[in-house]
PDB file of N, CA, C and O in Angstrom:
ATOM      1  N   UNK A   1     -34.251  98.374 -58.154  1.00  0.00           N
ATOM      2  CA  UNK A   1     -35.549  98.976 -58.439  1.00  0.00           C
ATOM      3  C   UNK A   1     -35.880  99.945 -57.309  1.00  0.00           C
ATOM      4  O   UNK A   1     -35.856  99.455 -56.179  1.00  0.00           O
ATOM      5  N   UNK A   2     -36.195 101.283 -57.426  1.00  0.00           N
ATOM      6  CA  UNK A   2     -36.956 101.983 -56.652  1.00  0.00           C
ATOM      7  C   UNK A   2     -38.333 101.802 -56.494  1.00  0.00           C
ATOM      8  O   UNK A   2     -39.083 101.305 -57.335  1.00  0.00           O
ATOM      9  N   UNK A   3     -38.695 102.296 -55.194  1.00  0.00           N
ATOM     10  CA  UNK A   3     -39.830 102.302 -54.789  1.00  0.00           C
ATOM     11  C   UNK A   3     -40.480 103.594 -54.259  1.00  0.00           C
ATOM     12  O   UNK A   3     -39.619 104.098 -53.537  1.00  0.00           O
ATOM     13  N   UNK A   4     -41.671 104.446 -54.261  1.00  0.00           N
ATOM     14  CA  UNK A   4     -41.334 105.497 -53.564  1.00  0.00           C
ATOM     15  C   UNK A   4     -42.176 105.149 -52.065  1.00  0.00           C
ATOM     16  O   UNK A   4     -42.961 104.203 -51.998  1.00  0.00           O
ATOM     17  N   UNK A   5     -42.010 105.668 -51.393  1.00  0.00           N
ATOM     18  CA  UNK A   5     -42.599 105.516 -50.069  1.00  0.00           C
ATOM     19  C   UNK A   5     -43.802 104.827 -50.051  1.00  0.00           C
ATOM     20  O   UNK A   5     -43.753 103.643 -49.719  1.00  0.00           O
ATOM     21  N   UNK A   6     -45.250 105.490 -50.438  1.00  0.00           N
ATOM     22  CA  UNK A   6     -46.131 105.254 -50.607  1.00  0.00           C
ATOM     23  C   UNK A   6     -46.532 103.865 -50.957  1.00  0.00           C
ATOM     24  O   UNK A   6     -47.348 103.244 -50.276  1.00  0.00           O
ATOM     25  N   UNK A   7     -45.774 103.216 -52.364  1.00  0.00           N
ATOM     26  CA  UNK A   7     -45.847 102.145 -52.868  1.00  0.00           C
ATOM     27  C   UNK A   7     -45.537 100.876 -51.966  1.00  0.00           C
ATOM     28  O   UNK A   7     -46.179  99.844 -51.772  1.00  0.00           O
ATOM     29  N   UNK A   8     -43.855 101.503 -51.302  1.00  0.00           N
ATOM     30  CA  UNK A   8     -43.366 100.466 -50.293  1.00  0.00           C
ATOM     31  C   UNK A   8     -44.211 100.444 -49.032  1.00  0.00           C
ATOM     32  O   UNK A   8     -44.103  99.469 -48.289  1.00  0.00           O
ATOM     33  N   UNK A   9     -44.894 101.255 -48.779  1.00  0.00           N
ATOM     34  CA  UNK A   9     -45.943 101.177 -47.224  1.00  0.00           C
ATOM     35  C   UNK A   9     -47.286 100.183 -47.905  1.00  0.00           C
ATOM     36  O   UNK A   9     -47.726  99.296 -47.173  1.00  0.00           O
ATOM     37  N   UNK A  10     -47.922 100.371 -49.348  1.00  0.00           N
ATOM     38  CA  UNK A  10     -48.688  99.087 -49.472  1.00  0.00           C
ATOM     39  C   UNK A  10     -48.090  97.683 -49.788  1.00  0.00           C
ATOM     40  O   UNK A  10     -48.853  96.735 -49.974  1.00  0.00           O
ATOM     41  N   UNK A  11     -46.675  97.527 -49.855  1.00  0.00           N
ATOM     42  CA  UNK A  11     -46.517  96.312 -50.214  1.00  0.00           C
ATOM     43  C   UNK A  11     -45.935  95.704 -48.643  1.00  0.00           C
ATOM     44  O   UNK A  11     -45.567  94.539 -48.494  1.00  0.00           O
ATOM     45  N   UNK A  12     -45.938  96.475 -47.821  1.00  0.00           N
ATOM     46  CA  UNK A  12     -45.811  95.964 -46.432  1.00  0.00           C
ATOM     47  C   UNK A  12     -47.171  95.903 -45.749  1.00  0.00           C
ATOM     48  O   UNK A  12     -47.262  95.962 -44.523  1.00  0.00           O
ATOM     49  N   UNK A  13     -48.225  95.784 -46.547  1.00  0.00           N
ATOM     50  CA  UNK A  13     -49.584  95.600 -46.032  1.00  0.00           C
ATOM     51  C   UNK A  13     -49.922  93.671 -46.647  1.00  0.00           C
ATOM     52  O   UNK A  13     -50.766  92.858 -46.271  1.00  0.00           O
ATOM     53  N   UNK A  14     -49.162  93.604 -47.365  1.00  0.00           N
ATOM     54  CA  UNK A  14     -48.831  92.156 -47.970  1.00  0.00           C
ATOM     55  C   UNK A  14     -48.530  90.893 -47.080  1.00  0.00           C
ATOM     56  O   UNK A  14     -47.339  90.645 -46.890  1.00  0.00           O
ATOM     57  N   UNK A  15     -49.372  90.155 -46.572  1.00  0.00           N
ATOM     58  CA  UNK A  15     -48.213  89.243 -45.749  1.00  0.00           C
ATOM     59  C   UNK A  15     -47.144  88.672 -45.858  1.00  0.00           C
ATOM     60  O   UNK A  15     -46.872  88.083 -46.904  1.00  0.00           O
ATOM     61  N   UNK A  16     -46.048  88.717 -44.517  1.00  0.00           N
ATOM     62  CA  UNK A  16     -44.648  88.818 -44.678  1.00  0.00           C
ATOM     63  C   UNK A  16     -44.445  87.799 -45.524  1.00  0.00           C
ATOM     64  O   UNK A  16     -43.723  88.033 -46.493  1.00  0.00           O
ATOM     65  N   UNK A  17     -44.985  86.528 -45.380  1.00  0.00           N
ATOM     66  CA  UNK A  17     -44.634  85.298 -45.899  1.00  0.00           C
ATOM     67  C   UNK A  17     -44.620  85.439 -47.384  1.00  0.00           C
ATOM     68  O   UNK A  17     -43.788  84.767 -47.993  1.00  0.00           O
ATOM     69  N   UNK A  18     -45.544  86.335 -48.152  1.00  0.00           N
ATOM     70  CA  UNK A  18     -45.629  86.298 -49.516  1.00  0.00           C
ATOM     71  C   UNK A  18     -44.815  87.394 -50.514  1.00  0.00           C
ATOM     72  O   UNK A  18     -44.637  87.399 -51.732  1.00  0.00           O
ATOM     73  N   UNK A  19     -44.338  88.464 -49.269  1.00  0.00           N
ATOM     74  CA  UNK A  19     -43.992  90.067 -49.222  1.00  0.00           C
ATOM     75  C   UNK A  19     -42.555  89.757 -50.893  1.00  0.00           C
ATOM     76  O   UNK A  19     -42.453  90.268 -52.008  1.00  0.00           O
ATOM     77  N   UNK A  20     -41.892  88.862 -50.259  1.00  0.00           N
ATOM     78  CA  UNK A  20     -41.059  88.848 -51.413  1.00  0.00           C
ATOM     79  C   UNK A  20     -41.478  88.597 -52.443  1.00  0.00           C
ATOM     80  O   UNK A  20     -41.688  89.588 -53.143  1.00  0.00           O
ATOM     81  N   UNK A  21     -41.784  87.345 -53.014  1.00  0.00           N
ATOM     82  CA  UNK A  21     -42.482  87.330 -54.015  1.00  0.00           C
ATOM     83  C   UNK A  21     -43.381  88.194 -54.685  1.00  0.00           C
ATOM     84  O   UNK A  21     -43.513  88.389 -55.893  1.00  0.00           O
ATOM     85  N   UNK A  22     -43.844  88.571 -53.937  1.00  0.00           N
ATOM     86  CA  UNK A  22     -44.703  89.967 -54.386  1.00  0.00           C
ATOM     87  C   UNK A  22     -44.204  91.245 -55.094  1.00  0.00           C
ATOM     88  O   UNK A  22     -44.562  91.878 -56.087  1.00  0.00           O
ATOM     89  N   UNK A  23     -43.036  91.385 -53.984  1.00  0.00           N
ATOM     90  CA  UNK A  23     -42.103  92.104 -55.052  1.00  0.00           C
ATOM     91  C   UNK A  23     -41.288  91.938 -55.728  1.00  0.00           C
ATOM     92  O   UNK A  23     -40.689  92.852 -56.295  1.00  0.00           O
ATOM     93  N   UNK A  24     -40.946  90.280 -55.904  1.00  0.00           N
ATOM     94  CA  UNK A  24     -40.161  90.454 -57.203  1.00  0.00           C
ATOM     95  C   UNK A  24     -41.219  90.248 -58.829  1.00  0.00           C
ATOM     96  O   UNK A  24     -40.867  90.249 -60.009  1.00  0.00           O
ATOM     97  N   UNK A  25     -42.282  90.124 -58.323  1.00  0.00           N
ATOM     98  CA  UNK A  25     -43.239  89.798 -59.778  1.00  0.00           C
ATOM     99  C   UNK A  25     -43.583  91.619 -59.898  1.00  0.00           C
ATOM    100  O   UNK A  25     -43.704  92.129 -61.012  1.00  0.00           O
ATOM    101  N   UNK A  26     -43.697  92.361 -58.760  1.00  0.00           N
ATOM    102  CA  UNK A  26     -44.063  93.724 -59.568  1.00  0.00           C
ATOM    103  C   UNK A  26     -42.808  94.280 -60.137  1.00  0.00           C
ATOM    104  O   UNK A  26     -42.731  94.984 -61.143  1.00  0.00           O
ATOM    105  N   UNK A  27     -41.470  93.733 -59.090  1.00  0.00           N
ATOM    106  CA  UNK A  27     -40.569  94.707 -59.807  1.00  0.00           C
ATOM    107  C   UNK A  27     -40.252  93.934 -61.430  1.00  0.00           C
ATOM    108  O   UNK A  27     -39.598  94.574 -62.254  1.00  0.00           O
ATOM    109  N   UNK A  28     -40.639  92.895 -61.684  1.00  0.00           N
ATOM    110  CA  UNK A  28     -40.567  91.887 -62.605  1.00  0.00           C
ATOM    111  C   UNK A  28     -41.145  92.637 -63.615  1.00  0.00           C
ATOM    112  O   UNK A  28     -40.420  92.934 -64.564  1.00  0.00           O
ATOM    113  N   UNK A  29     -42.896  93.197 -63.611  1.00  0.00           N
ATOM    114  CA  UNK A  29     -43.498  93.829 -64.258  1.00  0.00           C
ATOM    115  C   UNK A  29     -42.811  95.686 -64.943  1.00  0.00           C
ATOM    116  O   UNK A  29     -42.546  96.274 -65.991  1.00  0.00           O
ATOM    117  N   UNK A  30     -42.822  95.821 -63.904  1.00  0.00           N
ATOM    118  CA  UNK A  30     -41.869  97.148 -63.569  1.00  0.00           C
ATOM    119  C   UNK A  30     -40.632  97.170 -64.926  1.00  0.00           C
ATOM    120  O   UNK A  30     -40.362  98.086 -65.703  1.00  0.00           O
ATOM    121  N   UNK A  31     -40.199  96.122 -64.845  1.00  0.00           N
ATOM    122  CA  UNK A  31     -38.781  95.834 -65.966  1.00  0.00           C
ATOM    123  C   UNK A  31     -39.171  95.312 -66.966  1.00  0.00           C
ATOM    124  O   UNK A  31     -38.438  95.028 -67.913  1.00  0.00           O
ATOM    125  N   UNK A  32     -40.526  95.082 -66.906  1.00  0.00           N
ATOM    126  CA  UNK A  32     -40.664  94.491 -68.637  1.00  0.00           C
ATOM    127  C   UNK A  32     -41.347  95.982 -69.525  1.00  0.00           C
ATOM    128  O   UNK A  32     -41.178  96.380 -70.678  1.00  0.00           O
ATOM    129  N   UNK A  33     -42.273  96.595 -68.206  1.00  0.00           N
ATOM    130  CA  UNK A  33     -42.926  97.890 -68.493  1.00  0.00           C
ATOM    131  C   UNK A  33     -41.818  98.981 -68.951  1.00  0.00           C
ATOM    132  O   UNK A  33     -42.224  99.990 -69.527  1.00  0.00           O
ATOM    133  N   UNK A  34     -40.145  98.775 -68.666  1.00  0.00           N
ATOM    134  CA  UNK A  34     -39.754 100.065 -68.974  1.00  0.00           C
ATOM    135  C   UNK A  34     -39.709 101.014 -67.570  1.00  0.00           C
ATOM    136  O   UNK A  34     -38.926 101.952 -67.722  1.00  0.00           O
ATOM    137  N   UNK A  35     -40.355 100.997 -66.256  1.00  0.00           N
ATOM    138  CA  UNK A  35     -40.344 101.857 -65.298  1.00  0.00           C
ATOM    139  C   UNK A  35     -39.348 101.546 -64.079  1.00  0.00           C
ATOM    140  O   UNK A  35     -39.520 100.532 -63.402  1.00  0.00           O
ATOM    141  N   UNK A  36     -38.484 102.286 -63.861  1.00  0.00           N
ATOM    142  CA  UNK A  36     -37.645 102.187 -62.737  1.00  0.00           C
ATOM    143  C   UNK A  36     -38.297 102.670 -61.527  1.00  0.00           C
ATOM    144  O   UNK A  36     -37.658 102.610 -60.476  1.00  0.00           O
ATOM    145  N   UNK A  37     -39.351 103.090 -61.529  1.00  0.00           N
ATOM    146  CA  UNK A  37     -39.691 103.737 -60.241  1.00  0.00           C
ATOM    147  C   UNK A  37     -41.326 103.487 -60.031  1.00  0.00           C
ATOM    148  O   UNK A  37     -42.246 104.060 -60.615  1.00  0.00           O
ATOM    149  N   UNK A  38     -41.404 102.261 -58.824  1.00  0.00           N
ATOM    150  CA  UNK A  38     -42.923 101.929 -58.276  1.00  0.00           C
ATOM    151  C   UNK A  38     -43.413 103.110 -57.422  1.00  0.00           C
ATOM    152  O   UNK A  38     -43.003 103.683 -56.412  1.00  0.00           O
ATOM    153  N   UNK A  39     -44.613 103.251 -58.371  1.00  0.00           N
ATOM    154  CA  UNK A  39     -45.705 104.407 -57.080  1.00  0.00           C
ATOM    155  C   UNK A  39     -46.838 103.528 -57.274  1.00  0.00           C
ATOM    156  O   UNK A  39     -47.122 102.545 -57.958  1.00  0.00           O
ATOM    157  N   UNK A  40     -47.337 104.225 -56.457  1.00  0.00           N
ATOM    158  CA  UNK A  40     -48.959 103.652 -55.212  1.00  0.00           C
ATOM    159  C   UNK A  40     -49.541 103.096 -56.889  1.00  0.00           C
ATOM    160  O   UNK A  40     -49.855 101.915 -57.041  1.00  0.00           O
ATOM    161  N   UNK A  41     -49.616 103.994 -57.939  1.00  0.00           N
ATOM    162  CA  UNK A  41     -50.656 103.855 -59.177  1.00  0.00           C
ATOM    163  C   UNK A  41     -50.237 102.257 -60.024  1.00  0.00           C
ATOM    164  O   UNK A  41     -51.030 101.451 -60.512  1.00  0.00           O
ATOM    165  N   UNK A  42     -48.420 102.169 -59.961  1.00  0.00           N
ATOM    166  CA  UNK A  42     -48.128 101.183 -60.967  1.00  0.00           C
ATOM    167  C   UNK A  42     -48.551  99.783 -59.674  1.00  0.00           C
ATOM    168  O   UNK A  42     -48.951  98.638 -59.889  1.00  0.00           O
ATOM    169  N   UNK A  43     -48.306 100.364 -58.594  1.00  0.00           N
ATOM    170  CA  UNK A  43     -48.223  99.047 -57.527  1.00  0.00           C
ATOM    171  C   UNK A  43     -49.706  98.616 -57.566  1.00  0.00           C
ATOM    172  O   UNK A  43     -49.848  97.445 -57.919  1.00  0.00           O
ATOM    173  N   UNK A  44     -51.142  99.462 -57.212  1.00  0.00           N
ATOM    174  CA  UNK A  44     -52.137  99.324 -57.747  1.00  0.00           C
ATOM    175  C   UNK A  44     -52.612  98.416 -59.208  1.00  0.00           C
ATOM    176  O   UNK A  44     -53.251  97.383 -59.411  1.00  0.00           O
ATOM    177  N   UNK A  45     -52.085  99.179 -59.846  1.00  0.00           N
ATOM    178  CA  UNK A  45     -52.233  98.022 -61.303  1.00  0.00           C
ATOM    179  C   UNK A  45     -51.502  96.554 -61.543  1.00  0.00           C
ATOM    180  O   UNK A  45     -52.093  95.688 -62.187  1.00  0.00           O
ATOM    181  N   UNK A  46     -50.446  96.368 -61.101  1.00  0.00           N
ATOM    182  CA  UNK A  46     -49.759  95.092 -61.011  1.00  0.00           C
ATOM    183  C   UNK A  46     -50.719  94.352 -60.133  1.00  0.00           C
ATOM    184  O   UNK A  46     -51.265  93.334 -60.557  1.00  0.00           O
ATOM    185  N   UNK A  47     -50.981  94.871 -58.780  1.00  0.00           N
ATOM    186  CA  UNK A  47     -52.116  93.858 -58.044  1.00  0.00           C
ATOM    187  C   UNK A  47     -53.418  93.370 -58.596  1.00  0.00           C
ATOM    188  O   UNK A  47     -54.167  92.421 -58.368  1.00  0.00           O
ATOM    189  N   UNK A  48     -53.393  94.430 -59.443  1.00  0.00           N
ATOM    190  CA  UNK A  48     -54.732  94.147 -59.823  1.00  0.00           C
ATOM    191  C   UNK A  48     -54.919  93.027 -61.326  1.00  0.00           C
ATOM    192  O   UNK A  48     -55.872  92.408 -61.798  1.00  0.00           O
ATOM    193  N   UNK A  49     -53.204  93.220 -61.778  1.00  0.00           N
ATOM    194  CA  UNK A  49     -53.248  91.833 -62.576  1.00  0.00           C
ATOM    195  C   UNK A  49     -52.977  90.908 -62.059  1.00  0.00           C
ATOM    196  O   UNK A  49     -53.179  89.882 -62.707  1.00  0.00           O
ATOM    197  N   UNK A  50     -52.411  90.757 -60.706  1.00  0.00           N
ATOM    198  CA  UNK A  50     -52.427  89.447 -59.869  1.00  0.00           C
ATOM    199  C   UNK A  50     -54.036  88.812 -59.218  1.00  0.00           C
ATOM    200  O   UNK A  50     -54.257  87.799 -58.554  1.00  0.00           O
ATOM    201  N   UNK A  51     -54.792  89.667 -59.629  1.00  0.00           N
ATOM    202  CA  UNK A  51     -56.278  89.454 -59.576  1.00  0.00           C
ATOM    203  C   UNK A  51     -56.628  89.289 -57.819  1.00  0.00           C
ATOM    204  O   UNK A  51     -57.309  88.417 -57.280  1.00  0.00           O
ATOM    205  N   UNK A  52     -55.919  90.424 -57.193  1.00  0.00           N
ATOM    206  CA  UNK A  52     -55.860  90.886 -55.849  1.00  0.00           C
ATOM    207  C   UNK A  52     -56.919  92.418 -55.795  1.00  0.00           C
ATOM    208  O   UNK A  52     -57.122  93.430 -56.467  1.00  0.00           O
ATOM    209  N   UNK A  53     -57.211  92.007 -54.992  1.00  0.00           N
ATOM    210  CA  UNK A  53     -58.070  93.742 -54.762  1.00  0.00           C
ATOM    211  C   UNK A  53     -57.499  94.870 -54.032  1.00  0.00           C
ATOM    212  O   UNK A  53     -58.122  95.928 -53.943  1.00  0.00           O
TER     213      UNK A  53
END
């Protein structure tokens, strides 16, 4: 899965301890959505179905 910069600089705002998981449920989302490539907008919306602000 790609990431573009932007996306990967907020998911390193994530704490380390949870950082993986985190990305394997967006890139999870990411692959059910059809999108090979996380930006700031899809990474935004996945958090926001993890009911994260």
């Amino acid at each position: 899965m790609n990431w573009k910069p932007e996306a990967e600089a907020k998911l390193k705002e994530i704490p380390f301890f949870v950082r993986p998981a985190a990305r394997k449920r967006i890139e999870a989302l990411a692959s059910e959505a059809g999108v090979d490539l996380i930006d700031e907008a899809f990474f935004d919306d996945a958090k926001a179905k993890f009911g994260q602000k």
